[in-house]
N, CA, C and O atoms as a DFTB+ gen file, in Angstrom:
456 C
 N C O
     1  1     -13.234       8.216      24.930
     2  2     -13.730       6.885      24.679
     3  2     -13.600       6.095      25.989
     4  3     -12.511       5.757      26.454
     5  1     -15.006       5.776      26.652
     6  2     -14.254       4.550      27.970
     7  2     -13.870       3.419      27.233
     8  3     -13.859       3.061      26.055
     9  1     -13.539       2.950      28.417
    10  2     -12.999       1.378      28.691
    11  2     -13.492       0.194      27.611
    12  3     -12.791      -0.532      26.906
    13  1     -15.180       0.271      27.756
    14  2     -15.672      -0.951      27.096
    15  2     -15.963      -0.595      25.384
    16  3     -15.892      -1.336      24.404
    17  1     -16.235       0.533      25.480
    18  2     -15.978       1.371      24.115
    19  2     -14.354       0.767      23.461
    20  3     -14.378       0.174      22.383
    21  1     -13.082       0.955      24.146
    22  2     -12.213       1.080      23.062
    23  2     -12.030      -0.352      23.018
    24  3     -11.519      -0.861      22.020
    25  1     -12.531      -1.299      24.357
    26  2     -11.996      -2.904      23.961
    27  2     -12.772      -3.494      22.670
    28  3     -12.341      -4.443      22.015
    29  1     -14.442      -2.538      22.286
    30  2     -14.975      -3.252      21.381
    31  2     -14.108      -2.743      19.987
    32  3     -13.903      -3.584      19.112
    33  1     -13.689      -1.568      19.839
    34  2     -13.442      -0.807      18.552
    35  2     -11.692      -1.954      18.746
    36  3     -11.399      -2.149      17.567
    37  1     -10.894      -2.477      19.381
    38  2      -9.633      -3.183      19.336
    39  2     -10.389      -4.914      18.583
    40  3     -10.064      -5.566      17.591
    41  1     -11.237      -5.077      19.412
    42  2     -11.976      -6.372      19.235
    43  2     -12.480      -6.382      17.977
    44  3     -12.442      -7.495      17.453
    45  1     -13.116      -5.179      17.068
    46  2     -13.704      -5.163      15.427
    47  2     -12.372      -4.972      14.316
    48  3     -12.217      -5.116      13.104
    49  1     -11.545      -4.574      15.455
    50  2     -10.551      -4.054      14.260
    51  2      -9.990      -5.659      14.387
    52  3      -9.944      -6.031      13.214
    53  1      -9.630      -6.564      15.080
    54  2      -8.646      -7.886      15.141
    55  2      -9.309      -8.443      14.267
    56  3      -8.711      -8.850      13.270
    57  1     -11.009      -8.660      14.405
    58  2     -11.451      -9.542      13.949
    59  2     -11.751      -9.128      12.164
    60  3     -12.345      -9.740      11.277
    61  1     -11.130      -7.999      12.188
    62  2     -11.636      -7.501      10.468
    63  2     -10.590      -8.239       9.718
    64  3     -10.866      -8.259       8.519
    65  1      -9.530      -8.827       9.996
    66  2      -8.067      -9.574       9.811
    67  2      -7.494      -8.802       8.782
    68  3      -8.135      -7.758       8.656
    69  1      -6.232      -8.910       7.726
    70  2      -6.120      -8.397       6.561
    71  2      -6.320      -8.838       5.536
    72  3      -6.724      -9.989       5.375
    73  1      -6.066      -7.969       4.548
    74  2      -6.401      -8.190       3.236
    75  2      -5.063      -8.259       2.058
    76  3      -4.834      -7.146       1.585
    77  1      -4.373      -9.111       1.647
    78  2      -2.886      -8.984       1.311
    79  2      -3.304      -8.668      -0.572
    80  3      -4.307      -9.047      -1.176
    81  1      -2.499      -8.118      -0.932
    82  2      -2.590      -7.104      -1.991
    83  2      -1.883      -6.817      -2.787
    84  3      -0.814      -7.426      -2.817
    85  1      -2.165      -5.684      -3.874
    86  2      -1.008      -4.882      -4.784
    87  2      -1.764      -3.867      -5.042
    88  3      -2.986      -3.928      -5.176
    89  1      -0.873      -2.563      -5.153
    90  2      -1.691      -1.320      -5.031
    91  2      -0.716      -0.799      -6.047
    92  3       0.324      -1.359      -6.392
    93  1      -1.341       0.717      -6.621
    94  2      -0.478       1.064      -7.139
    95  2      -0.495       2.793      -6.753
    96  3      -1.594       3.332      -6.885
    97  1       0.358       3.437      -6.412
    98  2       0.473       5.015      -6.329
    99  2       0.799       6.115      -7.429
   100  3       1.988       6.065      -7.745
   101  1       0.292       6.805      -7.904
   102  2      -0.019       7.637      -9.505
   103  2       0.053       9.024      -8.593
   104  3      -0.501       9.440      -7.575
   105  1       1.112       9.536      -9.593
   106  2       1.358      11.283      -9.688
   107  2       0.413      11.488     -11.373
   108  3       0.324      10.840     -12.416
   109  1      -0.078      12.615     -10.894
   110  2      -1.110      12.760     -11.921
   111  2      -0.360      13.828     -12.998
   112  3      -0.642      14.073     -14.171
   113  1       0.914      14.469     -11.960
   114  2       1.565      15.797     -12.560
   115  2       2.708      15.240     -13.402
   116  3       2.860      15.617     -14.564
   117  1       3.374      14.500     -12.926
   118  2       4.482      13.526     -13.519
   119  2       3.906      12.568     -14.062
   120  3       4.866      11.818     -13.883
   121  1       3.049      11.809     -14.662
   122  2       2.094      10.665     -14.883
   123  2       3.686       8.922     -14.384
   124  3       3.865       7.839     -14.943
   125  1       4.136       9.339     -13.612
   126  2       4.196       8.080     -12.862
   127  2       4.117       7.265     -12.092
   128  3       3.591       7.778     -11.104
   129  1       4.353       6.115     -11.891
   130  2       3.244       5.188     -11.012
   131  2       4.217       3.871     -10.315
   132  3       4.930       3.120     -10.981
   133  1       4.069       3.831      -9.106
   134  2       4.838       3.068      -8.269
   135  2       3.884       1.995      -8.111
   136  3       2.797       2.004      -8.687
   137  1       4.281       1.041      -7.319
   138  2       3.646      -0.495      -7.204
   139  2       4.180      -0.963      -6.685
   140  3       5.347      -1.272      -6.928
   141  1       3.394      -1.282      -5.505
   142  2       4.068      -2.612      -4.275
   143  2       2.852      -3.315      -4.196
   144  3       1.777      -3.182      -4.781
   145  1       3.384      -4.312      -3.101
   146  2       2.175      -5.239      -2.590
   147  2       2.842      -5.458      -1.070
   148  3       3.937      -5.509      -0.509
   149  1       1.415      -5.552      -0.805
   150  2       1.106      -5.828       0.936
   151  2       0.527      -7.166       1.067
   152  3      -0.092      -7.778       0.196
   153  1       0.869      -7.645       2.559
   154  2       0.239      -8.872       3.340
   155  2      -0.892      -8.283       3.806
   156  3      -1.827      -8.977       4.207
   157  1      -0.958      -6.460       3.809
   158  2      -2.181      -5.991       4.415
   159  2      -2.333      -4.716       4.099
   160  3      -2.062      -3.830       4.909
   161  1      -2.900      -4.406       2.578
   162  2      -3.435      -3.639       1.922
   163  2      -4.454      -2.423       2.413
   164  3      -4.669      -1.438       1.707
   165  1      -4.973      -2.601       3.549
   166  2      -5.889      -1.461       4.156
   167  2      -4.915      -0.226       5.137
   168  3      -5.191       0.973       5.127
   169  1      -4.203      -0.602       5.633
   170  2      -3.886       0.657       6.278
   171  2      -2.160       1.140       5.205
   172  3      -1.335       2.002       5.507
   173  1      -2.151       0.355       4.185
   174  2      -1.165       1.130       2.938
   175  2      -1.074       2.465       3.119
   176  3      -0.259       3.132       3.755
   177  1      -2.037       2.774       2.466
   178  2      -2.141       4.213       1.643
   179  2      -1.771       5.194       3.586
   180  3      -1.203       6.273       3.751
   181  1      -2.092       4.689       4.171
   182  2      -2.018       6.095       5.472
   183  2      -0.689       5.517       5.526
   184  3       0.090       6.444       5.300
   185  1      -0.182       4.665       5.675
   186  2       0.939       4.738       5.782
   187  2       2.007       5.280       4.995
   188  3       3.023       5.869       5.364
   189  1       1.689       5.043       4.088
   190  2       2.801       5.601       2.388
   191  2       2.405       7.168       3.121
   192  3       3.237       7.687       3.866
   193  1       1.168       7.808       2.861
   194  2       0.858       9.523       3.215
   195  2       1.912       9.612       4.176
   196  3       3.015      10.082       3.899
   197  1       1.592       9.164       5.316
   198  2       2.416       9.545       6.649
   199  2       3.672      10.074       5.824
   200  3       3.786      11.229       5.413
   201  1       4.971       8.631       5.572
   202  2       5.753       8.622       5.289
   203  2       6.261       9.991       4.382
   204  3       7.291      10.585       4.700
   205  1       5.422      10.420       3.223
   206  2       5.543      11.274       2.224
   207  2       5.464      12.525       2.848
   208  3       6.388      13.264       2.509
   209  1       4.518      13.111       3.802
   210  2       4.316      13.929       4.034
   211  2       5.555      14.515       5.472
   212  3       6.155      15.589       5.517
   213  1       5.586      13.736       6.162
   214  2       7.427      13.709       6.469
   215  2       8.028      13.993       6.156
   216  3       8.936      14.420       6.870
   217  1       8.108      14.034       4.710
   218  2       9.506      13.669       4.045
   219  2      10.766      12.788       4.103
   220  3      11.947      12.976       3.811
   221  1       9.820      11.402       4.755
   222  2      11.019      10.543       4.809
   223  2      10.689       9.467       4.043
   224  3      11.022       8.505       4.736
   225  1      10.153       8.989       2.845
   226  2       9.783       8.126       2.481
   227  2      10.686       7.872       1.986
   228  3      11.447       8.732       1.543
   229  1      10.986       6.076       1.862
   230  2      12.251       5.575       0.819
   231  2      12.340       5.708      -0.003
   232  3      13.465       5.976      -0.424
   233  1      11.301       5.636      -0.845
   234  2      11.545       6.258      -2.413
   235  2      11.830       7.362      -2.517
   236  3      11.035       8.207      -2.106
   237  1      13.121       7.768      -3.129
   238  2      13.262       9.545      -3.374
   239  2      12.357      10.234      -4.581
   240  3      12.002      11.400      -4.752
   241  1      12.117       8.933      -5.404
   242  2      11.684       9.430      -6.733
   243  2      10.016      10.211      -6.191
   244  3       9.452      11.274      -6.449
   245  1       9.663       8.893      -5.258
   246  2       8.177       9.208      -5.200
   247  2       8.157      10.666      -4.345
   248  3       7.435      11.585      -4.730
   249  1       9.170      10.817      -2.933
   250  2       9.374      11.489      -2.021
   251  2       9.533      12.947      -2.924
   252  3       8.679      13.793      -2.657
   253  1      10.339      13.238      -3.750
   254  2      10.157      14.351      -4.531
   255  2       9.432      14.973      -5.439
   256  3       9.266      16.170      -5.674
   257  1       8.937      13.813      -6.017
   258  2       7.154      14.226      -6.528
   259  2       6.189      14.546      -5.474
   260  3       5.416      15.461      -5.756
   261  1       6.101      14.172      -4.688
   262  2       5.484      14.250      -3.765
   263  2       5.612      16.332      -3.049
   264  3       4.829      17.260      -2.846
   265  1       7.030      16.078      -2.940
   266  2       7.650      17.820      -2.524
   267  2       6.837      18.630      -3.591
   268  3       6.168      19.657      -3.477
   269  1       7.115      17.831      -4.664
   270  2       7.272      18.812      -5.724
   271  2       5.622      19.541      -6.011
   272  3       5.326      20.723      -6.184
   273  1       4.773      18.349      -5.975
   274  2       3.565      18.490      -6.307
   275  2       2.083      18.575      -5.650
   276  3       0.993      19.058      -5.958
   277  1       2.569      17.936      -4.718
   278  2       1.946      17.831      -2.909
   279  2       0.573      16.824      -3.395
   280  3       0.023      16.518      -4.453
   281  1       0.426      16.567      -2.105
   282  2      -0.916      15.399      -1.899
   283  2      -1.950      15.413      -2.992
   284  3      -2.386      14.323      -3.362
   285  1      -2.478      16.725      -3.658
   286  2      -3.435      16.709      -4.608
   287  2      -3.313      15.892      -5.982
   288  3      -4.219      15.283      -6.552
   289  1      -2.389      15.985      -6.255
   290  2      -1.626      15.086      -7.097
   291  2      -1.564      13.457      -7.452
   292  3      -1.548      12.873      -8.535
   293  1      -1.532      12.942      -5.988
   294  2      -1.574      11.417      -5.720
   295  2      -2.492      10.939      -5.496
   296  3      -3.386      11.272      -4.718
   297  1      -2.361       9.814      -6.365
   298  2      -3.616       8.664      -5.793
   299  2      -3.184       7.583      -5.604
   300  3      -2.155       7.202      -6.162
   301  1      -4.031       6.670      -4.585
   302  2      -3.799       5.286      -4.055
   303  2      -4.934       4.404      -4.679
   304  3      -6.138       4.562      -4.477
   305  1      -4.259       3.293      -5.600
   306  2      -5.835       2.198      -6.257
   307  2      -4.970       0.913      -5.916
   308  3      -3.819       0.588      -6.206
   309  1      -6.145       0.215      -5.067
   310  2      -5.893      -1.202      -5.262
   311  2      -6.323      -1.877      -6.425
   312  3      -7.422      -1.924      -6.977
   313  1      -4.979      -2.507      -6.743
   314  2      -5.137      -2.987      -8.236
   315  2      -5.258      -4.473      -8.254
   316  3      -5.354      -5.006      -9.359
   317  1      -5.269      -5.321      -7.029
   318  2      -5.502      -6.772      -6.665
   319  2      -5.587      -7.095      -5.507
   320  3      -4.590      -6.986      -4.792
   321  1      -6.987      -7.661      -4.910
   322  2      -6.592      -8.448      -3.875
   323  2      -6.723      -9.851      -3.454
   324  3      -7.786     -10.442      -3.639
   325  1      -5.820     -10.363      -2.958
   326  2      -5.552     -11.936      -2.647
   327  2      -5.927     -12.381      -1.578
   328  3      -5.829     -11.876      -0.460
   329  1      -6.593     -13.831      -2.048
   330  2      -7.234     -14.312      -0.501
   331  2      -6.229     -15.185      -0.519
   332  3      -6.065     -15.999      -1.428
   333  1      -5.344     -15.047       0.688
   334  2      -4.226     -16.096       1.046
   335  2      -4.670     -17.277       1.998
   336  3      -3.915     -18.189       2.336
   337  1      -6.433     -17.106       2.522
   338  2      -6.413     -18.031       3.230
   339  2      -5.715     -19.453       3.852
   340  3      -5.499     -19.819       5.008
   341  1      -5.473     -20.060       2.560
   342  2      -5.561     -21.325       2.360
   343  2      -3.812     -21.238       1.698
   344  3      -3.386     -22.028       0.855
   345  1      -3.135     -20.292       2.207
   346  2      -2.021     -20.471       2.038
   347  2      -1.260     -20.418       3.079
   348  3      -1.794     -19.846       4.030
   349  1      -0.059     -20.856       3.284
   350  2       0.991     -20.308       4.418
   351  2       1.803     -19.194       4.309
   352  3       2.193     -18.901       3.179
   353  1       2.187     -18.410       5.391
   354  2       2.790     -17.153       5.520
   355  2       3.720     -16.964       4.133
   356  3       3.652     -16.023       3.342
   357  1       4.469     -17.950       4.079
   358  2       5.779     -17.695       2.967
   359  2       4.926     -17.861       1.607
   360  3       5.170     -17.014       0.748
   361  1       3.942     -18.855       1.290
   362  2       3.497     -18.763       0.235
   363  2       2.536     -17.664      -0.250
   364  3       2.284     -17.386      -1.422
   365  1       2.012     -17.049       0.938
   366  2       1.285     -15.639       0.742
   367  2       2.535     -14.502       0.055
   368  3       2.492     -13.975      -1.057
   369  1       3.297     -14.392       0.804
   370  2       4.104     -13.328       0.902
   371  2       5.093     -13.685      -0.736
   372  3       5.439     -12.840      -1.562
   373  1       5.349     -15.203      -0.786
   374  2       5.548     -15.717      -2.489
   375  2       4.899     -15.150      -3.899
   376  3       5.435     -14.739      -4.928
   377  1       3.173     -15.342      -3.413
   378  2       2.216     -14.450      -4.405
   379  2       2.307     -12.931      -4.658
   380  3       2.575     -12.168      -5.586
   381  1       1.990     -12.887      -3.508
   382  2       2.055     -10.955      -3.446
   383  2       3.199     -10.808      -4.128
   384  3       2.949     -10.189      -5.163
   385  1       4.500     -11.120      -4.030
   386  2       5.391     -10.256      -4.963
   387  2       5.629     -11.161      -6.187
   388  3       6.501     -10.779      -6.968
   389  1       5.028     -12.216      -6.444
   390  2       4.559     -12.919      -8.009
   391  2       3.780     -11.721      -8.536
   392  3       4.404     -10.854      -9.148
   393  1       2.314     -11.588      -8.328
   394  2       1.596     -10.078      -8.381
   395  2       2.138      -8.773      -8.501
   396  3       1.766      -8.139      -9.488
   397  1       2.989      -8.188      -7.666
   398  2       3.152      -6.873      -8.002
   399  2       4.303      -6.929      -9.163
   400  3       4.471      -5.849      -9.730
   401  1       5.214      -8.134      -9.658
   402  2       6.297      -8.561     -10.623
   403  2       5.236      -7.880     -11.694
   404  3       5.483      -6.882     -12.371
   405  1       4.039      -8.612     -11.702
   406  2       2.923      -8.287     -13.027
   407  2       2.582      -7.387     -13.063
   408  3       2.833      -6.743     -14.082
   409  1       1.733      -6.712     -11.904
   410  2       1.819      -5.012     -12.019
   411  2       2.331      -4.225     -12.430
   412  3       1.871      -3.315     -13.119
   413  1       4.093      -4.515     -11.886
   414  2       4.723      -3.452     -12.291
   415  2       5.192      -4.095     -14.097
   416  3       5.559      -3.322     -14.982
   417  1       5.111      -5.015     -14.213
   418  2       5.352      -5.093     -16.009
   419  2       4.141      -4.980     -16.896
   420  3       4.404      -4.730     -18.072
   421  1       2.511      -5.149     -16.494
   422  2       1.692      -4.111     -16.647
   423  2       1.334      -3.151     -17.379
   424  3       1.036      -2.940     -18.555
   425  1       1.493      -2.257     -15.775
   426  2       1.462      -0.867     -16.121
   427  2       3.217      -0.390     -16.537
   428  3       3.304       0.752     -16.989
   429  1       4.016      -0.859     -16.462
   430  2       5.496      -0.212     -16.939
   431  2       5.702       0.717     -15.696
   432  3       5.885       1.920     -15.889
   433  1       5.681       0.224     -14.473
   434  2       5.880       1.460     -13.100
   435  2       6.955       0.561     -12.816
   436  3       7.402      -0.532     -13.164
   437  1       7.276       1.961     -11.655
   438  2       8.495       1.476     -10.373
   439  2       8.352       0.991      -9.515
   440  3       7.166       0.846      -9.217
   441  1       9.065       0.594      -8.846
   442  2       8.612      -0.361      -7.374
   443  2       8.534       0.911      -6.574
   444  3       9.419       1.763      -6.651
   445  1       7.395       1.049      -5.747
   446  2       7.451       1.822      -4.407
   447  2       8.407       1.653      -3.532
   448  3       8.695       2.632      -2.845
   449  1       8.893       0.823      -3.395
   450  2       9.408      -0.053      -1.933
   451  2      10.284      -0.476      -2.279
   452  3      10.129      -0.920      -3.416
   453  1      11.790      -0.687      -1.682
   454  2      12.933      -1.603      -2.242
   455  2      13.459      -1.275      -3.440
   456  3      14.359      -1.959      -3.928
């Protein structure tokens, strides 16, 4: 990739901004289902994979389903997303885990995270 190539692909990615969220992660073999929320819902799911496929993810529960059953198994669905525009940092980050509180009472899942 030259020079003016990767400043435009840095320049589309800034300006795409994020998208703050609640997602939820489903073992299809175990039928259970984790739930967090993000300030920035798009690069989630590669991140959670990364983590899993490591084997270092914080969740042990998810981390061993994961061993147990491998990638074919899992899925990633965004289950809300929030336009925080018109909010401030703390009151964004207030919602999102107002939101995933509901998610996870919901669907009856675990927290991914924490």
């Amino acid at each position: 990739m030259d020079r003016s190539a990767r400043r435009e692909a840095i320049r589309d990615f800034k300006e795409r901004g994020s998208v703050a969220g609640v997602y939820a992660i489903r073992c299809a073999a175990t039928g259970e289902t984790w739930v967090a929320g993000a300030r920035n819902i798009g690069p989630a799911q590669n991140s959670i994979w990364f983590s899993l496929k490591q084997g270092a993810h914080m969740n042990r529960a998810m981390q061993a389903a994961w061993t147990a059953h491998g990638e074919g198994a899992f899925t990633y669905e965004v289950l809300e997303r929030i336009d925080g525009e018109e909010l401030t940092p703390l009151g964004l980050a207030d919602l999102v885990k107002d939101r995933a509180r509901h998610w996870l009472a919901e669907l009856g899942a675990k927290k991914a995270v924490g």
